[in-house]
N, C-alpha and C positions, 0 to 999 in steps of 0.2 A: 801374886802368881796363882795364889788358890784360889780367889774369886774371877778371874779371868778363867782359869780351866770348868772351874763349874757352868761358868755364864757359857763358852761352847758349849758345854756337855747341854745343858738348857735348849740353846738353839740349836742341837742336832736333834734332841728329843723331838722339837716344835716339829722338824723338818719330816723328820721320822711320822710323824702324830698324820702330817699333810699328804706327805704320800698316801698311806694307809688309807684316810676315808676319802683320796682321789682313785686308790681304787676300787673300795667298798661303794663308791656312787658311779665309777664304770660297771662294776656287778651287777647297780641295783638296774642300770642302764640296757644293759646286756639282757638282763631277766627280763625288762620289763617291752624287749621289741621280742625275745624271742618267740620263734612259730610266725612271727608275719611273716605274707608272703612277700614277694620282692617292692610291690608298688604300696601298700602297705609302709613297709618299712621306709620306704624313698618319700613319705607325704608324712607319717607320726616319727621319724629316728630323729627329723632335727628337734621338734617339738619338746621331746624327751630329752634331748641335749642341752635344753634353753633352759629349761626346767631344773636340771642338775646342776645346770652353770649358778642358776638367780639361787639357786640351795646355794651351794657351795659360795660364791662371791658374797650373799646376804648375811646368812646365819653363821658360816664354821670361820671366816676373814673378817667377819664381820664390818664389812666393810657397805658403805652405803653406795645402793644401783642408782646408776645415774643416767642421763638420757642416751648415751651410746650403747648401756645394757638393753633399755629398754628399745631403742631406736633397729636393735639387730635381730629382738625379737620380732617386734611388728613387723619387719620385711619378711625374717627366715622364713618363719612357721607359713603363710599364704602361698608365699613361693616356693616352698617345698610341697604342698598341697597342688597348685597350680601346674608345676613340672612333671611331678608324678603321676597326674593325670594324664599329661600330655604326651608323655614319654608310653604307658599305658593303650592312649588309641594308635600311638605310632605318627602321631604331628609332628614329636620331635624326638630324632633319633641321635643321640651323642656319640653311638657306634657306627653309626651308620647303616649299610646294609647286612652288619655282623648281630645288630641288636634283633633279640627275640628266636635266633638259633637254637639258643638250650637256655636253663633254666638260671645258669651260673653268668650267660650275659647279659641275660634280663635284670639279674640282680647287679651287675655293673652298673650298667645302663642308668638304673634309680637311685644308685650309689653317687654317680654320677652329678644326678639331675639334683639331690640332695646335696651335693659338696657344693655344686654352683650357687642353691639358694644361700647356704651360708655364707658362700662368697658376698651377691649381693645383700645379705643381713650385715654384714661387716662393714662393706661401703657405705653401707646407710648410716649403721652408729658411726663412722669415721666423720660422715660430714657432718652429723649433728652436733659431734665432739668440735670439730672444727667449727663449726656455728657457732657454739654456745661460749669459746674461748673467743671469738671473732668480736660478737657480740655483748658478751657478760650474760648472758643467759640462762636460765635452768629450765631446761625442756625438760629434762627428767618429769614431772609433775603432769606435763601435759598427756605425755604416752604413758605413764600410770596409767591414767586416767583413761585414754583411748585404750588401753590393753582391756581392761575392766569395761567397759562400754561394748568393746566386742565381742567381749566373750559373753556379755548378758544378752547379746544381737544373736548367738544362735539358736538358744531355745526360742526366740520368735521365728527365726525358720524353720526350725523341727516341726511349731506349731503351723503356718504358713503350708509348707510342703509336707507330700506323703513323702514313704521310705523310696518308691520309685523315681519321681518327680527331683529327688535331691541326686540321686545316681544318675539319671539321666535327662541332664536340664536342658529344656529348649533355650532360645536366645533371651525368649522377653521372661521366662524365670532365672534366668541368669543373671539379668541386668537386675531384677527386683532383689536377688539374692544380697547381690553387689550394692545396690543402694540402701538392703537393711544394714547391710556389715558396716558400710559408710556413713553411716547416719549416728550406729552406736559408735565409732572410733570418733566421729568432729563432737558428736554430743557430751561422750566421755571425758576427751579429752579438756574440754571447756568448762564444762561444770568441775573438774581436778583442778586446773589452773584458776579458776577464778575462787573456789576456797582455798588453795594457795594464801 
Protein backbone atom coordinates (compact mmCIF):
# COMPACT_ATOMS: atom_id res chain seq x y z
CA UNK A 1 0.00 0.00 0.00
CA UNK A 2 2.90 2.41 0.80
CA UNK A 3 4.83 1.84 -2.39
CA UNK A 4 1.78 2.18 -4.41
CA UNK A 5 0.86 5.64 -2.79
CA UNK A 6 4.30 6.84 -3.25
CA UNK A 7 4.78 5.69 -6.92
CA UNK A 8 1.33 8.02 -7.52
CA UNK A 9 2.67 10.75 -5.58
CA UNK A 10 5.79 10.20 -8.10
CA UNK A 11 3.84 10.22 -11.16
CA UNK A 12 1.82 13.41 -10.11
CA UNK A 13 4.98 14.96 -9.39
CA UNK A 14 6.24 13.85 -13.11
CA UNK A 15 2.88 15.30 -14.23
CA UNK A 16 3.26 18.47 -12.18
CA UNK A 17 7.23 18.76 -13.46
CA UNK A 18 5.32 18.54 -17.30
CA UNK A 19 2.94 21.06 -17.02
CA UNK A 20 5.13 23.54 -15.52
CA UNK A 21 8.03 23.68 -18.25
CA UNK A 22 4.87 23.30 -21.03
CA UNK A 23 4.16 26.43 -19.73
CA UNK A 24 7.55 28.08 -19.08
CA UNK A 25 8.33 27.12 -23.07
CA UNK A 26 4.64 28.84 -23.81
CA UNK A 27 6.33 31.99 -22.03
CA UNK A 28 9.45 31.45 -23.66
CA UNK A 29 7.10 31.25 -26.83
CA UNK A 30 5.07 34.26 -25.97
CA UNK A 31 8.22 36.41 -25.31
CA UNK A 32 9.84 35.47 -28.03
CA UNK A 33 7.01 36.65 -30.95
CA UNK A 34 6.12 39.51 -28.85
CA UNK A 35 5.99 43.08 -30.69
CA UNK A 36 5.68 41.29 -34.15
CA UNK A 37 3.53 42.69 -36.16
CA UNK A 38 0.64 40.76 -37.34
CA UNK A 39 2.47 39.14 -40.75
CA UNK A 40 5.50 38.85 -38.88
CA UNK A 41 3.91 36.76 -36.36
CA UNK A 42 1.68 34.67 -39.08
CA UNK A 43 5.23 33.71 -41.13
CA UNK A 44 8.04 33.22 -37.64
CA UNK A 45 4.84 32.00 -34.74
CA UNK A 46 4.80 28.62 -36.31
CA UNK A 47 8.65 28.42 -36.59
CA UNK A 48 8.88 29.29 -32.92
CA UNK A 49 6.27 26.68 -32.31
CA UNK A 50 8.27 23.84 -34.09
CA UNK A 51 11.15 24.76 -32.20
CA UNK A 52 9.51 24.48 -28.73
CA UNK A 53 7.84 21.39 -29.93
CA UNK A 54 11.69 19.52 -31.12
CA UNK A 55 12.71 21.24 -27.32
CA UNK A 56 10.17 19.73 -25.57
CA UNK A 57 9.52 16.27 -27.58
CA UNK A 58 13.79 15.79 -27.81
CA UNK A 59 15.36 16.88 -24.61
CA UNK A 60 12.62 17.13 -21.41
CA UNK A 61 10.38 13.32 -23.12
CA UNK A 62 13.33 12.58 -24.24
CA UNK A 63 11.99 10.90 -26.64
CA UNK A 64 13.56 10.41 -30.17
CA UNK A 65 12.14 12.95 -33.39
CA UNK A 66 11.23 10.90 -35.96
CA UNK A 67 10.16 11.60 -39.46
CA UNK A 68 6.58 12.86 -38.72
CA UNK A 69 8.34 15.51 -36.40
CA UNK A 70 10.60 16.28 -38.77
CA UNK A 71 8.18 15.84 -41.96
CA UNK A 72 5.62 18.85 -40.10
CA UNK A 73 8.49 20.99 -39.75
CA UNK A 74 9.69 20.97 -43.38
CA UNK A 75 5.95 21.69 -44.59
CA UNK A 76 4.96 24.26 -41.57
CA UNK A 77 7.76 26.63 -41.33
CA UNK A 78 7.72 27.51 -45.75
CA UNK A 79 4.07 27.48 -45.60
CA UNK A 80 3.72 29.71 -42.93
CA UNK A 81 6.20 32.09 -44.69
CA UNK A 82 4.34 31.54 -48.00
CA UNK A 83 0.70 32.35 -46.55
CA UNK A 84 1.81 35.22 -44.74
CA UNK A 85 3.09 36.82 -47.53
CA UNK A 86 0.21 36.13 -49.43
CA UNK A 87 -2.32 37.01 -47.03
CA UNK A 88 0.02 40.39 -46.53
CA UNK A 89 -0.33 41.59 -50.51
CA UNK A 90 -4.06 40.52 -50.29
CA UNK A 91 -3.77 37.22 -52.77
CA UNK A 92 -5.40 35.45 -50.20
CA UNK A 93 -7.87 36.56 -47.98
CA UNK A 94 -9.31 33.95 -45.33
CA UNK A 95 -11.71 36.82 -44.15
CA UNK A 96 -12.66 37.71 -47.05
CA UNK A 97 -13.59 41.27 -47.75
CA UNK A 98 -13.55 41.83 -43.74
CA UNK A 99 -9.65 41.07 -43.80
CA UNK A 100 -7.40 44.32 -43.33
CA UNK A 101 -10.30 46.60 -41.80
CA UNK A 102 -8.58 47.24 -38.45
CA UNK A 103 -5.56 45.95 -37.08
CA UNK A 104 -7.08 43.02 -34.90
CA UNK A 105 -8.43 41.34 -38.30
CA UNK A 106 -5.33 41.51 -39.91
CA UNK A 107 -3.99 39.80 -37.01
CA UNK A 108 -6.81 37.02 -37.45
CA UNK A 109 -6.28 36.83 -40.97
CA UNK A 110 -2.29 35.53 -40.22
CA UNK A 111 -3.48 33.84 -37.34
CA UNK A 112 -5.31 32.23 -39.71
CA UNK A 113 -3.06 31.71 -42.66
CA UNK A 114 -0.64 30.25 -39.75
CA UNK A 115 -3.16 27.55 -38.26
CA UNK A 116 -3.72 26.39 -41.95
CA UNK A 117 0.21 25.91 -42.44
CA UNK A 118 0.27 23.79 -39.36
CA UNK A 119 -2.56 22.10 -40.68
CA UNK A 120 -0.71 21.05 -43.83
CA UNK A 121 2.72 20.40 -41.49
CA UNK A 122 0.53 17.75 -39.76
CA UNK A 123 -0.84 16.15 -43.05
CA UNK A 124 2.57 15.90 -44.04
CA UNK A 125 4.13 14.14 -40.88
CA UNK A 126 0.81 11.90 -40.97
CA UNK A 127 1.63 10.47 -44.46
CA UNK A 128 5.20 10.19 -43.80
CA UNK A 129 4.22 8.41 -40.39
CA UNK A 130 2.02 6.41 -42.59
CA UNK A 131 4.86 5.75 -45.24
CA UNK A 132 7.23 4.81 -43.03
CA UNK A 133 4.75 2.02 -41.06
CA UNK A 134 3.58 1.08 -44.76
CA UNK A 135 6.94 0.63 -45.81
CA UNK A 136 9.49 -0.17 -42.72
CA UNK A 137 11.07 2.98 -43.36
CA UNK A 138 13.00 5.67 -41.37
CA UNK A 139 12.60 8.84 -43.22
CA UNK A 140 13.50 10.61 -39.98
CA UNK A 141 17.23 10.67 -41.11
CA UNK A 142 16.50 12.00 -44.54
CA UNK A 143 14.48 15.33 -43.35
CA UNK A 144 17.33 15.65 -40.64
CA UNK A 145 19.27 15.94 -43.19
CA UNK A 146 17.08 18.25 -45.54
CA UNK A 147 16.17 20.53 -42.55
CA UNK A 148 20.12 21.13 -42.09
CA UNK A 149 20.65 21.47 -45.93
CA UNK A 150 18.11 24.36 -45.82
CA UNK A 151 18.73 26.01 -43.47
CA UNK A 152 22.55 26.16 -44.67
CA UNK A 153 20.77 27.25 -48.30
CA UNK A 154 19.84 30.60 -46.77
CA UNK A 155 22.95 32.34 -46.01
CA UNK A 156 23.61 31.65 -49.89
CA UNK A 157 20.74 33.70 -50.62
CA UNK A 158 21.36 36.42 -48.12
CA UNK A 159 24.63 36.28 -50.01
CA UNK A 160 22.86 35.91 -53.62
CA UNK A 161 20.26 38.71 -52.83
CA UNK A 162 20.34 42.24 -51.48
CA UNK A 163 18.00 43.16 -48.43
CA UNK A 164 15.53 44.62 -51.27
CA UNK A 165 15.66 41.94 -53.87
CA UNK A 166 14.61 39.24 -50.99
CA UNK A 167 11.46 41.62 -49.98
CA UNK A 168 10.63 42.12 -53.20
CA UNK A 169 11.34 39.10 -55.69
CA UNK A 170 10.70 39.11 -59.20
CA UNK A 171 9.59 35.66 -60.77
CA UNK A 172 13.09 34.49 -62.08
CA UNK A 173 14.60 35.38 -58.39
CA UNK A 174 11.98 33.59 -56.95
CA UNK A 175 12.45 30.65 -58.95
CA UNK A 176 16.45 30.77 -58.28
CA UNK A 177 15.42 31.32 -54.55
CA UNK A 178 13.29 28.18 -54.74
CA UNK A 179 15.96 26.15 -56.47
CA UNK A 180 18.67 27.18 -53.83
CA UNK A 181 16.34 26.18 -50.99
CA UNK A 182 15.64 22.91 -53.17
CA UNK A 183 18.91 21.99 -53.98
CA UNK A 184 20.05 22.35 -50.02
CA UNK A 185 16.72 20.09 -48.87
CA UNK A 186 17.50 16.92 -51.93
CA UNK A 187 21.25 17.57 -51.11
CA UNK A 188 20.88 17.41 -47.27
CA UNK A 189 18.73 15.09 -47.20
CA UNK A 190 20.96 12.55 -49.28
CA UNK A 191 24.12 12.94 -47.88
CA UNK A 192 21.94 12.22 -43.94
CA UNK A 193 20.57 9.25 -45.46
CA UNK A 194 23.45 7.81 -47.04
CA UNK A 195 25.70 8.14 -43.73
CA UNK A 196 22.77 6.63 -42.06
Amino acid sequence: MGKSSRKRRREQRGGLGRVMVIVALAAVGLATTRGLGPMYLGAFGPLVGILLWFLYTGMIEGRRLEGFHYATAVVTVPASGFLARQIALGDFRPLGPVAFRSQATTLVAHLIGAALSLMLGLAAGLAVRRLEQARGWDLATFFRGALVGSFLAIPILLVVFNQESLVNLDTRDRLTALAVLGAGFAIGGIVEALRA
